[in-house]
N, C-alpha and C positions, 0 to 999 in steps of 0.2 A: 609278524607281531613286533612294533616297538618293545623296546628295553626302558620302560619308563622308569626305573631304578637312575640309568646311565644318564636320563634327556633332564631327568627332574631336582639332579644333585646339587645340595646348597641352596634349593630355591622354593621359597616360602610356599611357594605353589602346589610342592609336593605334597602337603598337607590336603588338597583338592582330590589325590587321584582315588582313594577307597570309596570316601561318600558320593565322588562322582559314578562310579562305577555304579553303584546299589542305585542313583540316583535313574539312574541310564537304565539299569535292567527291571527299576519295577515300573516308573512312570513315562519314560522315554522323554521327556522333555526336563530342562531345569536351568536356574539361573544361578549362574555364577558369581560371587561380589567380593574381588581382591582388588585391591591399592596398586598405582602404576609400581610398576619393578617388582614385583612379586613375583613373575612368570609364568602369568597365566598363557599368551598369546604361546606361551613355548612350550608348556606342559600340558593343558587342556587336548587339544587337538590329537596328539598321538592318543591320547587316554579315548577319547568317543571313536576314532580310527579302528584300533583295538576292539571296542565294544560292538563296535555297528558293523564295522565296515570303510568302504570310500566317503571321504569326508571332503566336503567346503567348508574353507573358514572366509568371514566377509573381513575384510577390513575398512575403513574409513576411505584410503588414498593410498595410488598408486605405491609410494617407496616404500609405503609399511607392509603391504602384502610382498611385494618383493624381498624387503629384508626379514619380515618375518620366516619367510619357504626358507631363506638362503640360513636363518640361524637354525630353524628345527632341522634344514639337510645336514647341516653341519655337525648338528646333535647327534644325529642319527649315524657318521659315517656314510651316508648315500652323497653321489653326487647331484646337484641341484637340477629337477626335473626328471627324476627316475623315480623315487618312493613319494618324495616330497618337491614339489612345484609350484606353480605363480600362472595365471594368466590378468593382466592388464589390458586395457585399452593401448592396441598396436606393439603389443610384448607377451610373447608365452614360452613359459617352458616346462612342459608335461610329458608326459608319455603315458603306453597304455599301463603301464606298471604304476604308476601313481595314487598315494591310498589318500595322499594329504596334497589337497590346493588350495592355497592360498589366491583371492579375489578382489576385487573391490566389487562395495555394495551396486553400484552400478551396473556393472559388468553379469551380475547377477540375476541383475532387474530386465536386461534381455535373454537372459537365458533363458527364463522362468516365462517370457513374451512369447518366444519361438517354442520350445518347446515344457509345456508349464506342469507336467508331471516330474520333469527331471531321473529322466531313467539313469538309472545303476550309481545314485547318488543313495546314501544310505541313511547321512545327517546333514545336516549346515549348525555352523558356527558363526554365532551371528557375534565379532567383537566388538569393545569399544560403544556401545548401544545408547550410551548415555550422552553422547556427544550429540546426539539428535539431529544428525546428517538427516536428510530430506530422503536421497536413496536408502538410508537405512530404513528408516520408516516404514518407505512404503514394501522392501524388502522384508522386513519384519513381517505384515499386515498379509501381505499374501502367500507367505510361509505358512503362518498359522493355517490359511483358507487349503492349502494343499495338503496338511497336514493330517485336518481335517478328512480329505478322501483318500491318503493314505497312510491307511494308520500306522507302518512300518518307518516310516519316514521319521528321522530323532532330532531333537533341535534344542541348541544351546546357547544362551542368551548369556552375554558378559558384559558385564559391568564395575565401574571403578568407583562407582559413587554410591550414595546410602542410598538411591530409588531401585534396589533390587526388588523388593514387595510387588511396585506397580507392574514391574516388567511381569511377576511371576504371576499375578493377576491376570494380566494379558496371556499367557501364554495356555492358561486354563486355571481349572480349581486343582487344587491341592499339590501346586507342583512345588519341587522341594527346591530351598535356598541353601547354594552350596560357598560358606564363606571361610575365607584364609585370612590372615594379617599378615603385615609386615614391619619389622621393628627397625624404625625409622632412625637413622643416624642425625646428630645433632645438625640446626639449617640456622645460622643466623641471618634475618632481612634487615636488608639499608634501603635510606629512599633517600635518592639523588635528582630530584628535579632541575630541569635545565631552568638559565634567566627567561626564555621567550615562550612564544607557543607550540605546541608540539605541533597544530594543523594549520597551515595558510591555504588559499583558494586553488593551488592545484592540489594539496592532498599532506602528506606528511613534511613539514619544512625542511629545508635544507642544513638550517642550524640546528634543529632538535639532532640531527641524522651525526652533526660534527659533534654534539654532545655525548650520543651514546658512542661513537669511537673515542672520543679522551676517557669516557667513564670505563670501557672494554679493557682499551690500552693500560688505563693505571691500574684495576685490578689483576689483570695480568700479570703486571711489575711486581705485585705483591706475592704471586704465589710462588711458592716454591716448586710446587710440580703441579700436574695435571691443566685441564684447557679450560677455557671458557664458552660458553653455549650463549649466543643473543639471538631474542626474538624481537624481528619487525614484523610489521603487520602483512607485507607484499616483496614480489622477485624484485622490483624494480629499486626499493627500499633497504633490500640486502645488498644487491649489485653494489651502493653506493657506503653501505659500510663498509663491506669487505674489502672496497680500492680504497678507502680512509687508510685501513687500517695497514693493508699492503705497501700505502705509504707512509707510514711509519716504523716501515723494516719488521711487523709484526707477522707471522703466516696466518693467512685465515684462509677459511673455505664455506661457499656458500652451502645450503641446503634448503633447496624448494623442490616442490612437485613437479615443474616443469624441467628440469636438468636431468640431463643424461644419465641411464642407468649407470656406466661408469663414474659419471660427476659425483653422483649420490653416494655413492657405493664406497669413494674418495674418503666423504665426509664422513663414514661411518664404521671406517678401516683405522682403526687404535695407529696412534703413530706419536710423534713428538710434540710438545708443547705448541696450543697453534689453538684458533679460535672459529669455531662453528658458530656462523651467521643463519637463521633457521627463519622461516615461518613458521605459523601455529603446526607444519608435519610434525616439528617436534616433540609435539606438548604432549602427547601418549601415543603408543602402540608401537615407537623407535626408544631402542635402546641407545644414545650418543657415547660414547667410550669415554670413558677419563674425564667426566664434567665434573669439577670442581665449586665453578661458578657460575651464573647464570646472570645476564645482566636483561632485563625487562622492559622493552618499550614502551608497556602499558598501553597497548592497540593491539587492534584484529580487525581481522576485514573479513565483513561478513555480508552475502546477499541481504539485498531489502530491495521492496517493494510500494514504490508509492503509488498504492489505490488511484489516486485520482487523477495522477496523469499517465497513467500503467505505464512510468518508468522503473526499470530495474536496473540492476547491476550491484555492485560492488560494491560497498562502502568502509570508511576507516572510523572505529569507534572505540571507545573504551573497552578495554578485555574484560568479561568475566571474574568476578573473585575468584568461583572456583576454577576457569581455566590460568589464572596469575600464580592460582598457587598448585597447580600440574605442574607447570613451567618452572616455580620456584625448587619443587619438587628434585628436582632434574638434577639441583647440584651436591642432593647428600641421596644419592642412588649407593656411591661406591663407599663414604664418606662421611665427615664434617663438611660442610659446605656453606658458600654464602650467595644467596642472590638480592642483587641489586635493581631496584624498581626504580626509574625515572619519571616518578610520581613522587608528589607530595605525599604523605602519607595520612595526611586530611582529604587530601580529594581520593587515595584510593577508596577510603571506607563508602566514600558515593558511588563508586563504579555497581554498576547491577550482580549480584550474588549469581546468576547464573546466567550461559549465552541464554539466549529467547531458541527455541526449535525453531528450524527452517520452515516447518509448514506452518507456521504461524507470521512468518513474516516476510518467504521470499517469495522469486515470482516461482507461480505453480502451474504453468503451461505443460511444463514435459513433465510433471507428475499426472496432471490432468488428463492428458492423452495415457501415459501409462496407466491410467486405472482404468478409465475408455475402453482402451483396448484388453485389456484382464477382465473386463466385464462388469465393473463395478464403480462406473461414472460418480465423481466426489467423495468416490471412498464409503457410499453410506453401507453401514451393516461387518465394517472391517475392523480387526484388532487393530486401531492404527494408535497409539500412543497420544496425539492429539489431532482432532478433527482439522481438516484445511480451514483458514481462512475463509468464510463465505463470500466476503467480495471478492478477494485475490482469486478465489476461485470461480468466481461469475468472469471476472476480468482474464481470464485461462481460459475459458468456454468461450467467449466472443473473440478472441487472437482465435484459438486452433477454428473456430467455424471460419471465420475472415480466411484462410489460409486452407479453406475446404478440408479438413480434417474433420472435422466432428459435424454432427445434425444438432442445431439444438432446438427443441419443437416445447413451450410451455414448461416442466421437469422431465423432461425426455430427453438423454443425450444419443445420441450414436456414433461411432466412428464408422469413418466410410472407409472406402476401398485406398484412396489419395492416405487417409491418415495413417492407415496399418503400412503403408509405406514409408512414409514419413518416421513412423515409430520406429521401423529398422534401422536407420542411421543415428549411430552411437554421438549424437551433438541435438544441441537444441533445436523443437522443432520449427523454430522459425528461420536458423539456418539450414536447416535440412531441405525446408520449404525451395530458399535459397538455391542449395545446392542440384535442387529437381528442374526448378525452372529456368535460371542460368545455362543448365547443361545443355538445353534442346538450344539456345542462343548462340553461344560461348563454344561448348562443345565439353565434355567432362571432363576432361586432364583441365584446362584453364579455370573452368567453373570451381574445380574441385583447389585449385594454387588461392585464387583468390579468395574462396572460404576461409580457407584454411590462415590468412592474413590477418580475416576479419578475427577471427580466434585465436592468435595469439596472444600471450597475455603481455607482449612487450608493449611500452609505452609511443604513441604515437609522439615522432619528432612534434616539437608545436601544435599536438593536436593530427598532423596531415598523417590521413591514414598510409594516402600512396607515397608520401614519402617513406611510412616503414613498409611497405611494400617492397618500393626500389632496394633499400638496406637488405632485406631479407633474402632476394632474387643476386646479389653480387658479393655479401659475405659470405665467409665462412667459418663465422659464428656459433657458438651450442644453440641459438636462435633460430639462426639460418636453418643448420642441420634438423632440429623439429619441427619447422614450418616443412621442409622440403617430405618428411617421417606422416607428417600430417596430412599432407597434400595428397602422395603416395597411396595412404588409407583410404582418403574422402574419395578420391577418383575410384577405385577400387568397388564402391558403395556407389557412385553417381550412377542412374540409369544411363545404359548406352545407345548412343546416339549418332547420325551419321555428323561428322562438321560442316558446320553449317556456313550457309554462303554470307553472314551477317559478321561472323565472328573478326574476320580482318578490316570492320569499319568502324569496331570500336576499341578506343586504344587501351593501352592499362588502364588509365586514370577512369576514365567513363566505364570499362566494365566492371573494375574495382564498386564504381558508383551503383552501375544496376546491379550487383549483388549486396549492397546496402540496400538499396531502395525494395530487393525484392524483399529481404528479412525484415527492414524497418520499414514499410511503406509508410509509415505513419511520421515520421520522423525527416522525412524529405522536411525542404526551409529553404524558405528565401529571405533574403532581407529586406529588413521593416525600421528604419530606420538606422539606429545605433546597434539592435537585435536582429533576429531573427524567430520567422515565424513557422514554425512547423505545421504540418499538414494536420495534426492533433489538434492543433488553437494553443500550444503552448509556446509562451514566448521565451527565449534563450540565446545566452550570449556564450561566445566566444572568450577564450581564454586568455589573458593580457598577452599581447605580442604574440598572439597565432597567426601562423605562417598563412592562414587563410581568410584574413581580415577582407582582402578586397574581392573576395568572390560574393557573385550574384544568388547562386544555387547550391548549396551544400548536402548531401546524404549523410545523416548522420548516424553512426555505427556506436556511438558513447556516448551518453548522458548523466549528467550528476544534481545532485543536489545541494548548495550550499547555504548559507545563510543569507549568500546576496539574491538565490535564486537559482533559476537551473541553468547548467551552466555544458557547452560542447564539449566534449574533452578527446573527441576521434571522431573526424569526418573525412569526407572526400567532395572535390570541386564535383558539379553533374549540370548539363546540358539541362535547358527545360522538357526537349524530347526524351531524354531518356530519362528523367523524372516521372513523365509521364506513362512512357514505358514499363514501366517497374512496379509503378501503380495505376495504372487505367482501374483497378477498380473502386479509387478514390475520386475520379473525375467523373464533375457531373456540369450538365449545362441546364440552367434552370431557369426563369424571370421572377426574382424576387421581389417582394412591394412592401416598400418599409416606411414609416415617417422620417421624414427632412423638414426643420423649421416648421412642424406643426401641419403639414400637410403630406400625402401619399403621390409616393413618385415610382415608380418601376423602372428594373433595372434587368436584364435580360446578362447573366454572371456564368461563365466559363468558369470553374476553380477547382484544383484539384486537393480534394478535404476544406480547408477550413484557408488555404492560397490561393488568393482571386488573381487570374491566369489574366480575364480580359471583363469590361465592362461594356454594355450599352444602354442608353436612356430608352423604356419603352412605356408606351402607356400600362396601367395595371388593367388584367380584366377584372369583373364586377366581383366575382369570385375569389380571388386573390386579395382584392381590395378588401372585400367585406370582410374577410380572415382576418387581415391584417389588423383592420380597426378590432375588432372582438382580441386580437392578441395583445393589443396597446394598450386597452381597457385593462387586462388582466393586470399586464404590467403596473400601471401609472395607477389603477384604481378609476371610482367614479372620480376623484379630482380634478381628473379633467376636463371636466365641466366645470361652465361658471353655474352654479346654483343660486335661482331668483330666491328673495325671499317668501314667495309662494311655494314654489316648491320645497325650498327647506322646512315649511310650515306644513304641507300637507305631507311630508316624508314622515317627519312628526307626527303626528296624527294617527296614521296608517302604524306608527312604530306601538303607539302606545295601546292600539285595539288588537294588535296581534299579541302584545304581552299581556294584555291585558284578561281576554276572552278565549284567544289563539283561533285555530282554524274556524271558518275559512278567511278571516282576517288573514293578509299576507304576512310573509317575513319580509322585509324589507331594509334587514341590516346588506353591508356593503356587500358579504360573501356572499349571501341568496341573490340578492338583485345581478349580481359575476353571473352568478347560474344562473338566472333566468332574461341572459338580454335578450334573447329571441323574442321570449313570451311579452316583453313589457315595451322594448325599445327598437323595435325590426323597423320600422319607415325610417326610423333619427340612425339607423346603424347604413342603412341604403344607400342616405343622404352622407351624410360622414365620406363613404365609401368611394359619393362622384365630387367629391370635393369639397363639403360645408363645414365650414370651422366651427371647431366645437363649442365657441361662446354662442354662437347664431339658435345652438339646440336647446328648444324650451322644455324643460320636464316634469311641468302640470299636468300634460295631457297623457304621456306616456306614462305616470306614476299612477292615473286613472285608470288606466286598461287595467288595473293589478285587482281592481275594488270587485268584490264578488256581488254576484247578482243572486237573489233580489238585496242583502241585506245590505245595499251600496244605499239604497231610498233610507237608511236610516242613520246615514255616515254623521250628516248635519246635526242630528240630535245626539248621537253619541260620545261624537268629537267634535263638540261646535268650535267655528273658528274663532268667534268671538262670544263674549256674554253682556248680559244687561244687569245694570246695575240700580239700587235704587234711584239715584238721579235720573236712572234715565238714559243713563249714555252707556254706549253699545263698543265697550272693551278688549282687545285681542288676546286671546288667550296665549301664553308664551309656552311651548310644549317640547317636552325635555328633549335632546335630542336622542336619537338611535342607538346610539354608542355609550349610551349614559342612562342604563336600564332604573336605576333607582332614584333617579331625579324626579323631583315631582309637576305637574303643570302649574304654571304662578302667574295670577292675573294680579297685574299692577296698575294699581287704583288709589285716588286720592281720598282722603280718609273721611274728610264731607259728602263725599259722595254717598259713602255707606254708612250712614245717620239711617238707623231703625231696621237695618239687615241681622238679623238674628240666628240665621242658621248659614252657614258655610258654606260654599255651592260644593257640587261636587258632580263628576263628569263621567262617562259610562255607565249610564243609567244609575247613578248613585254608587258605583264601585269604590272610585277615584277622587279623592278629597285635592281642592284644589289650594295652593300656598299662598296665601294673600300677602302680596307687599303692599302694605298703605303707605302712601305717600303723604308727602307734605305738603302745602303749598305752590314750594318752589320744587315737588317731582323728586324729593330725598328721602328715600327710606325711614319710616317713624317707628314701624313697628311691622313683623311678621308671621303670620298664623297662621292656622289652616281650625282652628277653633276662635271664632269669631266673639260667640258667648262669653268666652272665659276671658279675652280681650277687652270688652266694654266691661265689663264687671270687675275685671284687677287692675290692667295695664293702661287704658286709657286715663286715669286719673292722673298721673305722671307724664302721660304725655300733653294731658291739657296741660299741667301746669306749668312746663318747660315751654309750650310753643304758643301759647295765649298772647304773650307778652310781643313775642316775636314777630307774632303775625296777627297783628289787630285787628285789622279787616276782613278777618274770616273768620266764620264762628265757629265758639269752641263751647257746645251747652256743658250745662254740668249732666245733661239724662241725654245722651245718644240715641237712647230706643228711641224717645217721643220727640225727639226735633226732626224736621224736615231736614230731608237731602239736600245739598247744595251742589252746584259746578263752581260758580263765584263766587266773589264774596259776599259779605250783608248785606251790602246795598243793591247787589246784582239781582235781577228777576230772575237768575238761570238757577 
């Protein structure tokens, strides 16, 4: 039994151990909601230990399970991996005596894969919950589901922020919320915004990075005792403080997730006046010793996902309010404290009040496959906190089937035998993909070095992957040392394989290339220009002054997104054979038949995805051809035709007896006629097909095939094309067009003409009143009606007496009914 008295002393948290106990022994599940530094991660866990039994605690990331096991051993008087332990990805330390382990969420998520009852586990503690890690999540989600079939099973949800309700929603009805405070020592915030920008085209500036070391350095100057805590968004980002600051005769020490458990362990070891450079590890579930102050990047670098060209990765964005003020948190843990934001303090109040959840915004391939294979494809019917993405997760389903992991048949997923394979290697499944079929090539020790490159998080020299390659293979670097820790692993995991006779003809550089090409097949590129053009259809450049400007063929392993566009940030030079290598199942040979200058040419195209390899001129067959026009048409519309004005005049026509009457009158707006070229236009689509320009196609005849029979014999009286007027003469009817349903038909007519017309004409068997423009003389609008009557009887009067004068030679009676029609004038017999 812990001595929770001894682990819990001085710390707000100990207010948690009674109600949690009651909490534990009537409901067996509940949520927890203290404030960072309260000490819950160090008090909770011995208290459900105690209760239950052998306990999992999840953590976020690697250093915090680690230094979480190493303060509760500590608490405890046990040495580190006897009572209380840690296992990470490639680090454990346990024994069979261990009541308390500490994990990350991931590390979890296979255990639960392999074996998903989790024998002689008695709880899990799921920390930090609110952070909305992607593995937490879906750790959470199938927690409950096991829960569910063992009912013995106790589980404790911890949280820093005010959504403890949802969680406790999630976890069932009536579970009980178990909350502490903690009384917050005085925090003053300053905002020191740099003169420039904080982000240029490769990523965080160089100058913002000189800003936040003078800003470090002179807070520092200021204090009298204790250190300073800076958060940048990335390792690569720290790296470059930390030697600012180092050259200012300042001590700093870095803290990222990927440094060495000793590196880590450095940073988090109480010592002299001296300044923690951190990523977001720091921001909860690490206690940093003696922070004083806190000076704030105002970034974080968080996966994202653009749907539409399913690239991922990494990106740098504004922090969180509520994560800025974790962070701010940090410097009156012990204290009075001050942190320092390198933010305007106008633009922070714009920053987003909360990160976005990873399953709402990153790629969701290796959760996709992890639900697959747990038995619950998309997560439907799961406590998951927020549902996936649907597209990111349609875009997760087509990578894992592309890469034979999954079936996906209409809403049917499956995982096959290739993906439950895949799922066992603790790395993304597209480099696991990688690492399976490399091996049979390469052979696994090499397949598994070269993986393991593509995964490091250091920054590629200029972009050139195999230059950080080289680097990695000849220092001896904290770099070096993890690449070599990494390799070690992945080989360890690579199926084995005899070495094959292929592997000494391809040298680093090239097989560096087909382990990009195998995980990114899509992302192969040649150059096009000034860019390059990816096997996607996405075009992307290279990064100013990359070391790989004059290469022909690139595998790209990084892709970004910036304002100017997408942009390379990690490739490797690659042969066109082993491009094609890598992805044969992008290459196709096909004869395409497309318009050129208005006519169809065929082309017989080698390409591998959307990179034309090779071209030849071939005639199209009839087949092809006729596609093609019926797809141009779709394209360009009927405009591509020259339309007579008979046909415009009888499309007319035909528009106005379908709105008019409706069936079996056609539709003959642009979209129905799209659907029905077969039915109306197949000889003109034939002809099209062996060659006839499309002005040469007449569409009087083909607009006739459309007329229903019999009621076609009575087209001419319905929608006559022209009318008779009293004079006598035989007038075109002008008929509104297709697109312009409430226009009406207007026969324009000079106004002598209709001397003793009394009733209106009107068309569709009397439905449709038709608009009369009377003309003048000289053909100019006098007046417009579609009530004739009311016309001779008000408005004519006004108009004799304006145009009498004007036009003398044409009569103007004073009675319209009773005068004769005229064409000419007085003197004219017409």
């Amino acid at each position: 039994m812990f001595n929770l008295d001894s682990i819990s002393q001085g710390l707000p948290a100990a207010s948690l151990i009674t109600p949690l106990e009651v909490a534990l022994s009537q409901r067996g599940r509940a949520v927890v909601e203290a404030p960072p530094g309260s000490g819950k991660t160090t008090v909770v866990p011995p208290v459900v230990a105690n209760a239950c039994g052998r306990v999992i605690v999840t953590q976020p990331r690697r250093i915090a399970a680690r230094a979480a096991a190493a303060r509760v051993a500590s608490l405890t008087g046990t040495p580190l991996g006897q009572t209380v332990g840690y296992s990470v990805r490639g680090d454990s330390r346990t024994s069979a005596a261990t009541k308390i382990e500490f994990v990350t969420a991931g590390l979890l998520l296979r255990r639960l894969l392999a074996s998903p009852e989790l024998p002689g586990v008695a709880a899990v503690v799921l920390d930090e919950v609110h952070e909305r890690d992607l593995d937490a999540d879906l750790t959470f989600a199938m927690l409950c589901e096991l829960a569910e079939l063992r009912e013995d099973l106790r589980l404790v949800a911890m949280s820093a922020t005010l959504d403890a309700q949802r969680w406790a929603e999630l976890l069932g009805d009536s579970v009980p919320i178990v909350r502490t405070g903690a009384e917050p020592h005085p925090l003053e915030i300053r905002y020191q915004p740099a003169q420039g920008p904080r982000l240029d085209q490769r990523g965080v500036s160089r100058d913002f990075l000189g800003h936040i070391v003078q800003t470090t350095a002179s807070a520092l100057r200021e204090m009298e005792s204790g250190s300073a805590l800076a958060f940048l968004p990335g390792s690569w980002e720290v790296e470059q403080v930390v030697r600012g600051l180092r050259d200012l005769g300042i001590s700093a020490l870095p803290l990222t997730g990927s440094l060495s458990p000793a590196e880590q362990d450095a940073a988090l070891t109480p010592g002299a006046q001296r300044v923690i450079v951190a990523t977001s590890v720091a921001e909860s579930s690490l206690t940093v010793p003696d922070v004083r102050v806190v000076v704030d990047s105002g970034l974080a670098r968080v996966p994202r996902l653009d749907v539409e060209r399913n690239i991922s990765g990494l990106v740098t964005v504004p922090v969180a309010r509520a994560s800025g003020d974790q962070r701010a948190g940090r410097a009156a843990r012990m204290g009075p404290g001050i942190a320092i934001r390198c933010v305007a303090e106008h633009e922070w109040a714009m920053f987003p009040a909360h990160t976005r959840p990873e399953i709402l915004s990153a790629d969701l391939t290796s959760a996709a496959l992890t639900l697959a294979v747990w038995g619950a494809p998309g997560g439907v019917g799961m406590a998951l906190p927020d549902a996936p993405d649907p597209l990111a997760l349609q875009r997760a389903h087509e990578t894992l089937a592309a890469i034979g992991a999954l079936e996906c048949e209409a809403d049917r997923v499956t995982v096959t035998a290739r993906g439950k394979q895949i799922a066992r290697i603790p790395t993304h499944p597209r480099m696991a993909r990688a690492l399976i079929d490399a091996s049979e090539i390469l052979g696994g020790e090499r397949a598994a070095q070269l993986v393991a490159a593509v995964e490091s998080d250091q920054r590629a020299p200029g972009g050139d992957l195999a230059a950080l390659l080289r680097d990695l293979r000849r220092g001896g670097s904290p770099a070096s040392r993890r690449w070599r820790q990494d390799a070690k692993r992945l080989d360890q995991l690579a199926p084995s394989a005899a070495r094959p006779d292929s592997e000494e003809r391809l040298s680093d550089d090239e097989a560096l290339a087909l382990v990009v090409g195998l995980a990114y097949p899509e992302r192969l590129a040649r150059r096009r220009g000034d860019e390059y053009l990816l096997a996607s259809g996405t075009g992307a450049r290279l990064l100013r002054h990359s070391a790989l400007s004059d290469q022909e063929w690139l595998a790209v392993a990084d892709l970004g997104r910036t304002s100017q566009g997408t942009v390379i940030r990690a490739a490797v030079p690659v042969s066109m054979d082993t491009a094609i290598l890598a992805a044969g199942s992008l290459l196709r040979e096909e004869v395409e038949t497309r318009w050129q200058q208005d006519r169809l040419v065929g082309r017989r195209v080698r390409a591998l995805g959307a990179i034309e390899l090779s071209a030849v001129a071939v005639a199209p067959d009839a087949a092809q051809a006729r596609t093609a026009v019926v797809a141009m048409l779709h394209e360009r519309g009927l405009g591509a035709f020259k339309w007579s004005p008979e046909a415009v005049q009888l499309r007319a026509r035909l528009g106005l007896l379908h709105r008019t009457l409706g069936a079996p009158w056609p539709d003959v707006s642009e979209a129905a006629l799209l659907a029905l070229l077969d039915e109306w236009l197949g000889p003109e689509l034939d002809a099209l097909a062996t060659g006839a320009r499309f002005d040469r196609i007449h569409l009087v005849e083909p607009l006739r095939r459309l007329m229903p029979w019999p009621e076609a014999s009575k087209f001419d009286e319905l929608a006559p094309e022209r009318l008779e007027v009293p004079s006598g003469s035989s007038i075109r009817v002008d008929y509104p067009a297709v697109d312009d349903p409430d226009a009406p038909p207007v026969l324009a007519v000079k106004l002598q003409e209709c001397f003793g017309w009394l009733a209106t004409p009107r068309l569709v068997a009397g439905r449709v009143p038709v608009l009369l423009h009377l003309l003048s003389p000289a053909q100019r609008p006098l007046a417009v009606t579609d009530d004739l009557a009311s016309f001779w009887a008000n408005a004519y009067t006004q108009v004799r007496a304006e145009m009498r004068g004007r036009y003398p030679k044409h009569p103007w009676p004073e009675d319209p009914l009773t005068a004769a029609p005229k064409r000419g004038t007085k003197k004219s017999a017409r």
